[in-house]
C-alpha positions in Angstrom: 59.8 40.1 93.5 57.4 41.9 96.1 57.6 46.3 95.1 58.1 47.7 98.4 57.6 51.5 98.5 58.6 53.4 101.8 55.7 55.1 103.1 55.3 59.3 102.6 56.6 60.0 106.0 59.1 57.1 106.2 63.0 57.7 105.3 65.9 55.0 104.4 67.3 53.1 107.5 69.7 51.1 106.1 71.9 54.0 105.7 75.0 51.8 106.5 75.2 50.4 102.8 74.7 54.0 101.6 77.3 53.9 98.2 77.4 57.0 95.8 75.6 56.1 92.3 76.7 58.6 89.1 73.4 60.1 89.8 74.4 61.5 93.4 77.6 62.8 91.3 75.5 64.7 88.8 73.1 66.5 91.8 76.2 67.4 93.2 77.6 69.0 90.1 74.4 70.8 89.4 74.1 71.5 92.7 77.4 73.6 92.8 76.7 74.8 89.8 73.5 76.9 90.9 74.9 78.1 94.3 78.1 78.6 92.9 80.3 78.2 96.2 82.8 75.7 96.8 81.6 73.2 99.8 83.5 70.4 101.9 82.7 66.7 102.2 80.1 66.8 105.5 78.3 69.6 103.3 77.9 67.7 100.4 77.5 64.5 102.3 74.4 66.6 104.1 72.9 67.9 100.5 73.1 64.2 99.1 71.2 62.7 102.0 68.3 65.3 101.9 68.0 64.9 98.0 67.9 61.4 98.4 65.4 61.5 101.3 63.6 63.8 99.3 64.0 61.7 96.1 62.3 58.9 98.0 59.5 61.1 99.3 58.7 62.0 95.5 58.9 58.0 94.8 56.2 57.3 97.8 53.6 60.2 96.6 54.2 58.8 93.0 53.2 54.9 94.3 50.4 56.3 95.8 49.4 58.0 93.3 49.2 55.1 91.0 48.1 52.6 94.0 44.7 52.8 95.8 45.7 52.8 99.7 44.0 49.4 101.1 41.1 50.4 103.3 38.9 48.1 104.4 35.8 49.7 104.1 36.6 50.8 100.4 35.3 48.6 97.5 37.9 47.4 94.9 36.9 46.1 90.8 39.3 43.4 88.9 42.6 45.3 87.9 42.6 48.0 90.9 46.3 48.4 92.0 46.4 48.4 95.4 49.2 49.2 98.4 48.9 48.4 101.8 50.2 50.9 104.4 50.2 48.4 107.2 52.6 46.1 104.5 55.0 48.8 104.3 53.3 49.9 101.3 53.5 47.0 99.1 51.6 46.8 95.8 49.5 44.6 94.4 46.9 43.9 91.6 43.1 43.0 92.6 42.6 39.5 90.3 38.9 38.5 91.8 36.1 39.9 93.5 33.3 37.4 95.7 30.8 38.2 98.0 31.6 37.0 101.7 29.8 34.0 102.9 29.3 34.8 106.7 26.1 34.5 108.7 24.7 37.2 110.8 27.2 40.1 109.4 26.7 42.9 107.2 27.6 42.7 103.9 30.9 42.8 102.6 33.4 41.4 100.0 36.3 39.1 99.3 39.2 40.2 97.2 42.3 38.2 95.8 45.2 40.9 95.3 48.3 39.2 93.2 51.5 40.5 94.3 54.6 40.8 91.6 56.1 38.1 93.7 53.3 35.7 92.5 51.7 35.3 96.1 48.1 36.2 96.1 46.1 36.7 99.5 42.6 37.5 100.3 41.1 40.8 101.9 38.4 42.5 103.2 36.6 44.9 101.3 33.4 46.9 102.1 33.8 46.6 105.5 32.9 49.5 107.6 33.8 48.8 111.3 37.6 47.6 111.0 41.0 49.4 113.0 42.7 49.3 109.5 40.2 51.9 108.4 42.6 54.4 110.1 45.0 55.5 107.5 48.5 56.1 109.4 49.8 59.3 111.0 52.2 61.4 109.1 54.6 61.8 112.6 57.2 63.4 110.9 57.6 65.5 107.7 60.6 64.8 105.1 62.4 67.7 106.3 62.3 66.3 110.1 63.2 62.5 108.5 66.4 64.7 106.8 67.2 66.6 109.4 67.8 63.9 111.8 69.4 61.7 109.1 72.1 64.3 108.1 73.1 64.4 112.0 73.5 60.6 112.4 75.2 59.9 109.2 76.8 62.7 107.4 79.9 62.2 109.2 80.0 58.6 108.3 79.0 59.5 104.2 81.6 62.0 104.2 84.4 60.1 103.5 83.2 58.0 101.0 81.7 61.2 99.2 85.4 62.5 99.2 86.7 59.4 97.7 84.5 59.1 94.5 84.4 63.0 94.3 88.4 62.2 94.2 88.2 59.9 91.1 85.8 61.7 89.0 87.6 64.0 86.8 84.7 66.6 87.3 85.4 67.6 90.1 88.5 69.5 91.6 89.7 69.9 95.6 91.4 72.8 97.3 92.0 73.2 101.1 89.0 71.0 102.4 86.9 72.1 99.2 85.1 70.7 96.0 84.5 72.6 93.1 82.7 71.5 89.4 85.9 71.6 87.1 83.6 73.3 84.9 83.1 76.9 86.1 87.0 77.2 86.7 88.3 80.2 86.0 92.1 80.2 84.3 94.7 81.5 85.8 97.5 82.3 83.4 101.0 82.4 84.2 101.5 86.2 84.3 98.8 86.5 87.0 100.7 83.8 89.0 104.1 85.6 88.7 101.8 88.7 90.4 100.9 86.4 93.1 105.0 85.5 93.7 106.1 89.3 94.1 103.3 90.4 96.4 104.2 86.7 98.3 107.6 87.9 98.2 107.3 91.3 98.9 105.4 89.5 102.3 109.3 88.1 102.9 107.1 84.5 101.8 103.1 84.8 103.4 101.5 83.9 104.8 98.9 85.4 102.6 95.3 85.0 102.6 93.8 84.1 98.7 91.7 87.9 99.1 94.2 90.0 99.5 96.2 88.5 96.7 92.5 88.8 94.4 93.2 92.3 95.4 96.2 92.5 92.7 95.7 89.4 90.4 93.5 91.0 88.5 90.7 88.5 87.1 87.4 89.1 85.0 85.6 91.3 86.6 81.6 90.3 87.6 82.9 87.2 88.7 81.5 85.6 92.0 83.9 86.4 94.4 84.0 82.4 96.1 84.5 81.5 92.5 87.6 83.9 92.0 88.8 82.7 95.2 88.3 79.2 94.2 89.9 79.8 91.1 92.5 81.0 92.1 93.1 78.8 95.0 93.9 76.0 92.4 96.0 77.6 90.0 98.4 78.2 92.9 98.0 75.0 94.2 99.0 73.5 91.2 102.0 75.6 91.2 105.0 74.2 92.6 106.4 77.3 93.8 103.4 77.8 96.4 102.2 76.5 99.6 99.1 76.2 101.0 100.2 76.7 104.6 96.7 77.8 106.5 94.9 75.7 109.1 91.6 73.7 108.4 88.9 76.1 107.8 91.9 79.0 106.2 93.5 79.5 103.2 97.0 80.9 103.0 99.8 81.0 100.7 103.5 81.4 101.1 106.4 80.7 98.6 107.8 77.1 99.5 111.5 78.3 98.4 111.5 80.7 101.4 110.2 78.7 104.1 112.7 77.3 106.7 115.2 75.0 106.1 114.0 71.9 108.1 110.8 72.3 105.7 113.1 72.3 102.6 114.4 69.0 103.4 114.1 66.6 106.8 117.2 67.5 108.6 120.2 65.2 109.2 119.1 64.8 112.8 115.6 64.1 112.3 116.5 61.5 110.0 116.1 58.2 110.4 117.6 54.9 108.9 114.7 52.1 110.2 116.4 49.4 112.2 114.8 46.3 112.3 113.8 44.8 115.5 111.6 42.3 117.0 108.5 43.9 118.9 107.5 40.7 120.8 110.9 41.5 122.8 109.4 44.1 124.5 108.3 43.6 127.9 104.9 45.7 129.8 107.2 48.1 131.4 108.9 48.6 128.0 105.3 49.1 126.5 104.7 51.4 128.6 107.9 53.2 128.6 107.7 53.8 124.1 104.4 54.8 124.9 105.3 58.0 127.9 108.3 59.2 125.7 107.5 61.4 122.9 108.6 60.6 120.2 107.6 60.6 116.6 108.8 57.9 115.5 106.9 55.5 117.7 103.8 54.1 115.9 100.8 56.9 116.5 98.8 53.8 117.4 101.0 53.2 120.4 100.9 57.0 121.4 98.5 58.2 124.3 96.3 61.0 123.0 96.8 64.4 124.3 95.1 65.3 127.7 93.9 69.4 128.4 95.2 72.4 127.5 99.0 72.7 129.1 101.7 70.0 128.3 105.5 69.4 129.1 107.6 67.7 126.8 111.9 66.9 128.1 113.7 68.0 124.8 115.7 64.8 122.8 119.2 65.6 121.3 118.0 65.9 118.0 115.1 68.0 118.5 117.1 70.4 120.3 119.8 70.9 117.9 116.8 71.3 115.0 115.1 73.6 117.0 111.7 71.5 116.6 109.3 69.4 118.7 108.1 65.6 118.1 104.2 65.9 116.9 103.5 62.8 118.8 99.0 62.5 119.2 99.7 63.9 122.8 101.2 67.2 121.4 99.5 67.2 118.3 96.2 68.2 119.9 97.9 71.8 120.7 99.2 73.1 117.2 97.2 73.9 114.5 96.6 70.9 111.9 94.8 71.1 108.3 92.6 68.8 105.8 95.4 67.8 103.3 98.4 70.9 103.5 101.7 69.1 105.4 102.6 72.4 106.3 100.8 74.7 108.8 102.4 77.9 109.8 101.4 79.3 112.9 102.4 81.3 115.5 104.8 80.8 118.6 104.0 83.2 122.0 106.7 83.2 124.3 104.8 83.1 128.1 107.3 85.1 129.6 107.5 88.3 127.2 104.9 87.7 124.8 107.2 87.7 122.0 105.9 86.3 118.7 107.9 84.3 115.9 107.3 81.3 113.4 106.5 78.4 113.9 105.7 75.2 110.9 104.0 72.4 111.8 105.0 69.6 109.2 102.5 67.1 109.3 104.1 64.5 107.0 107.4 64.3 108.8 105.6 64.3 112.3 107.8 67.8 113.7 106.9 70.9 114.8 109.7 73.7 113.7 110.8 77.1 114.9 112.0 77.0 118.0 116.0 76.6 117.6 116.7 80.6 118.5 114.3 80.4 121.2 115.8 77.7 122.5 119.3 79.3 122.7 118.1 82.4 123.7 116.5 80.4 126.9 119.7 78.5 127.6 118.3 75.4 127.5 119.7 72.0 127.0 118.7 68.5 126.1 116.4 67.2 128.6 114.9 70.3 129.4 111.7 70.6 129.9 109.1 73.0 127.5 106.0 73.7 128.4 102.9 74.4 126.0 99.3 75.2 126.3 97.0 76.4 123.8 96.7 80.5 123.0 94.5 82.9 123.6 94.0 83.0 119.7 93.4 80.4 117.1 97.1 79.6 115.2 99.4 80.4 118.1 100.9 78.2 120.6 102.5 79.4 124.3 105.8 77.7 124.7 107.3 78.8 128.4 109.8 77.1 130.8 110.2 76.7 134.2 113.2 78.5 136.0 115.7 76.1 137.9 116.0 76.3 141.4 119.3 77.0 141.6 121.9 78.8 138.6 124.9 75.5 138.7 124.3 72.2 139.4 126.0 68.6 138.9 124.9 67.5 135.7 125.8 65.1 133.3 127.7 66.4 130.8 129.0 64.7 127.1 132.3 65.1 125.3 133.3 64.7 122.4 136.5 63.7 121.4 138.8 64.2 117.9 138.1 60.6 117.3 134.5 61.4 117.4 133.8 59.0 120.3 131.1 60.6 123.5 132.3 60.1 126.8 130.7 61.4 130.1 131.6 63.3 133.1 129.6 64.9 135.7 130.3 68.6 136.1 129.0 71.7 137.5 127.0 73.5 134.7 124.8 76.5 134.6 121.0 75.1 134.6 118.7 77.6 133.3 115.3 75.7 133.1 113.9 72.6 135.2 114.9 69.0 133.4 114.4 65.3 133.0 117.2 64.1 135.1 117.4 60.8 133.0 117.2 62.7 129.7 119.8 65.5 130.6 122.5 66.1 129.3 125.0 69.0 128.7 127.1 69.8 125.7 130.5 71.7 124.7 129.6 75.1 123.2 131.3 73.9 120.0 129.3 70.9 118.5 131.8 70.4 115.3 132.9 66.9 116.7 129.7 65.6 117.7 128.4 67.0 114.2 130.4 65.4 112.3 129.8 61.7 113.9 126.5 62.7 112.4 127.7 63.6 108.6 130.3 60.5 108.6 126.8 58.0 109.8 124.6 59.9 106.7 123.0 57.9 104.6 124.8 54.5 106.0 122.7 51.5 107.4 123.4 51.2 111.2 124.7 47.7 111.0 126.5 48.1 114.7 123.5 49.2 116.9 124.6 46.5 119.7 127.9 48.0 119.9 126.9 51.4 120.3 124.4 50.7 122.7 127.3 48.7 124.7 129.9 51.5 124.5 127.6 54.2 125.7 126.1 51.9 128.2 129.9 51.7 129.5 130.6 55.3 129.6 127.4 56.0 131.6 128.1 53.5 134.0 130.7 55.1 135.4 128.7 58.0 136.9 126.8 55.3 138.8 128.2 53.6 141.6 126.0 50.2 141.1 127.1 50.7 137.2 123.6 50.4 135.6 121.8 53.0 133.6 118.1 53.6 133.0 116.8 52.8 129.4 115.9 56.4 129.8 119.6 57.6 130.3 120.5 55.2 127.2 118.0 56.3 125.0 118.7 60.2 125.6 121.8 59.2 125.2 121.6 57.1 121.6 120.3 59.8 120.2 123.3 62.2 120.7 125.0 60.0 118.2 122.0 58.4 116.3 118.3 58.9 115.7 116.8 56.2 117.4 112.7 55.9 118.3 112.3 53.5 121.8 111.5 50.0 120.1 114.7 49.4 118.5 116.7 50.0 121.3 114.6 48.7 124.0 114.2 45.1 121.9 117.9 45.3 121.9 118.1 45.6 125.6 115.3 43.0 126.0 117.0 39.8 123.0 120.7 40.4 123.8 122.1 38.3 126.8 125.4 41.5 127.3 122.8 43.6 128.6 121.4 42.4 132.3 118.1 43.6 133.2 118.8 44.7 136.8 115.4 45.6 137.8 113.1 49.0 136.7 114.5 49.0 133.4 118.0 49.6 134.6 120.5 47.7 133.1 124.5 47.2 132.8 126.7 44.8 130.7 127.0 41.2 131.5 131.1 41.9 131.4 130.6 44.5 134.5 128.8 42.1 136.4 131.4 39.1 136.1 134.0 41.7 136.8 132.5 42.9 140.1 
């Protein structure tokens, strides 16, 4: 097979089959080891791809070392190893030397060079006036050739670099970080139990890992990223602590005093899947899933968040957790991390600048914190909340918009002793502007309506048609043509029943009681015989 050598100022192109060897492993340990600070994937990725750039720069100057250059006005013996720059650098072995039979030139030779492959070819030698004779420019120098290779591709490598740094046991990972397992420090149990009073003493972080160095006292003369590092693992490896901080921050807080929808995904938020049949779904339904937000639609589905300032209309269940969906549209706003699933952060209230918690949990796709702010707003399901991005990194301004007037006709549920919803329109105080197809108005007592919920725990919905049906009757009546939006119905669902779009909008779509009116209203077939 042909030995191809990259020339000294070339660098690998075909960096899209890049794969990690052990070897890249081992320069990375050593690596670490010497600067002694723990680094994330694009880092490492960059480090790999300049000692590999550089590795190849060693092999070239090593080929040529051991390989003449082919020049054609250079004179060659049997045995001279010879590389050709104009060949990409490929070696050969000169095998015969002849005089050139030619008539009216000056002298030269004839030499046979054997390549590995077992092709031989004849060239020049002794020839003074030839373009070859030109050794090629150096245009660019290995640190240029890494440089430029590190911005087009470590991005790509980093991944991959994070996945076999994930399976080899000498290595360990803490908030976007790797680490040689080696130079650990140990934590032992009684400096942990330090960490949990000062954490406690905090009434649960968040705490950043130096100020908690400050009383978990470890050797002294230690580098101070090492400490850190150290220490960073221990607690992570602690079930009693959190790493709550956003990407690029560390901070701990004690995961039994962290708010209850953290503890456990509350009963509202909770949902039972219900099977469905996507083809169903019509453009305008499409469309529909994909402008309400809501968590549980598929994030592939969801439009990406646009600018700094959103407005999201409350759902039922949200409001009565006191959270927001993290659909990709909102997402873009809070604060998000490389592997914690919870993020504390900051809420700003627009209108007074007051400050409280808020949690983004990433792995059941809600933001939490909001429920006293949300009573202390008077608003109601349907309302509207606006965000938009703060002034400082880790808070989020959450502000709504007064309503034009302080009663208004609203639709309002209630909820009988039998646990059933029915709807009436009333005059209600309105606080905030709202989603007239998502608002609705509840009884200060929500014992009945709570209830429905703890009876439906844990059951599979094996009725969803006939729930749809009934509250599709009772929200008829508050329309003269009797249809409802499949807005209205699904605002309304979810007063009795976590349910994303899909489900209920195949249902709508597949099942000949429900007549598609036009604009995704619909009413039951049984109202239109009867009128």
């Amino acid at each position: 097979m042909t030995l191809t050598a990259p020339r000294p100022d070339a660098v690998e192109t075909d960096w899209e089959q890049f794969h990690i060897r052990p070897e890249d492993l081992e320069f990375l340990s050593a690596y670490l080891l010497e600067e002694e600070t723990p680094l994330g994937p694009e880092a490492l990725a960059a480090e790999l791809i300049r000692h590999r750039i550089q590795q190849q720069h060693e092999q070239a100057a090593a080929h040529q070392a051991a390989n003449k250059p082919y020049l054609p006005k250079e004179r060659y013996a049997v045995g001279d190893r010879v590389s050709f720059p104009a060949l990409d650098w490929t070696a050969g072995k000169v095998s015969a030397v002849r005089p050139a039979k030619t008539l009216g030139e000056p002298d030269f030779e004839v030499i046979t060079v054997e390549f590995e492959d077992g092709a031989q070819h004849d060239y020049a030698a002794g020839l003074e006036e030839h373009i070859l004779n030109q050794p090629p420019e150096v245009e660019e120098t290995p640190e240029d050739a890494a440089d430029a290779a590190v911005a087009a591709h470590a991005a790509r490598i980093a991944p991959l670099l994070a996945e076999a740094l994930r399976e080899s046991p000498e290595f360990v990972y803490i908030a976007g970080r790797w680490f040689p397992r080696a130079l650990i420090v140990d934590v032992d149990s009684g400096q942990l139990n330090v960490a949990e009073a000062l954490l406690d003493m905090a009434s649960g972080g968040p705490l950043p890992t130096a100020q908690l160095l400050g009383e978990v006292e470890l050797p002294s003369g230690l580098n101070p990223r090492l400490a850190e590092f150290s220490l960073d693992l221990a607690l992570q490896e602690d079930p009693r602590f959190d790493e709550v901080g956003p990407s690029g921050e560390v901070a701990w807080f004690l995961r039994r005093l962290e708010p209850e929808p953290l503890q456990k995904p509350p009963l509202y938020l909770h949902y039972e899947p219900l099977e469905h049949d996507r083809a169903a779904l019509t453009e305008d339904m499409l469309a529909l899933e994909a402008q309400l937000d809501d968590e549980l639609t598929s994030a592939e589905l969801q439009p990406e968040g646009e600018g700094d300032q959103l407005q999201v209309a409350l759902l039922y269940p949200h409001w009565r957790v006191g959270s927001l969906p993290l659909t990709r549209r909102l997402a873009a706003l809070f604060p998000s991390a490389y592997e914690s699933p919870r993020v504390r952060f900051d809420f700003v209230d627009a209108a007074n600048d007051g400050r409280f918690q808020g949690w983004v949990d990433r792995s059941h796709g809600y933001v939490v914190g909001l429920h006293g702010w949300y009573q202390a707003r008077g608003l109601m399901p349907g309302a509207y909340v606006q965000l938009s991005r703060g002034e400082q990194p880790g808070e989020v301004l959450v502000a709504t918009e007064t309503h034009r007037s302080s009663k208004e006709w609203v639709r309002t549920a209630l909820v009988g002793a039998d646990g059933g919803v029915v709807y009436a329109m009333l005059k209600q105080p309105v606080e905030a502007s709202f989603d007239e197809r998502m608002m609705v108005q509840l009884p200060a007592d929500l014992s009945a309506l709570d209830a429905v919920w703890q009876r439906r725990a844990g059951k599979p919905v094996d009725n969803l048609a006939q729930i749809v049906a009934g509250t599709m009757r009772e929200l008829a009546k508050l329309n003269p043509q009797n249809h409802v939006h499949a807005v209205e119905l699904y605002s309304a669902l979810n007063l009795v029943l976590r349910c994303p779009p899909a489900p209920l909008l195949a249902l709508l779509a597949s099942r000949p009681q429900f007549e598609h009116v036009g604009h995704l209203h619909f009413r039951l077939a049984e109202q239109i015989a009867d009128a």
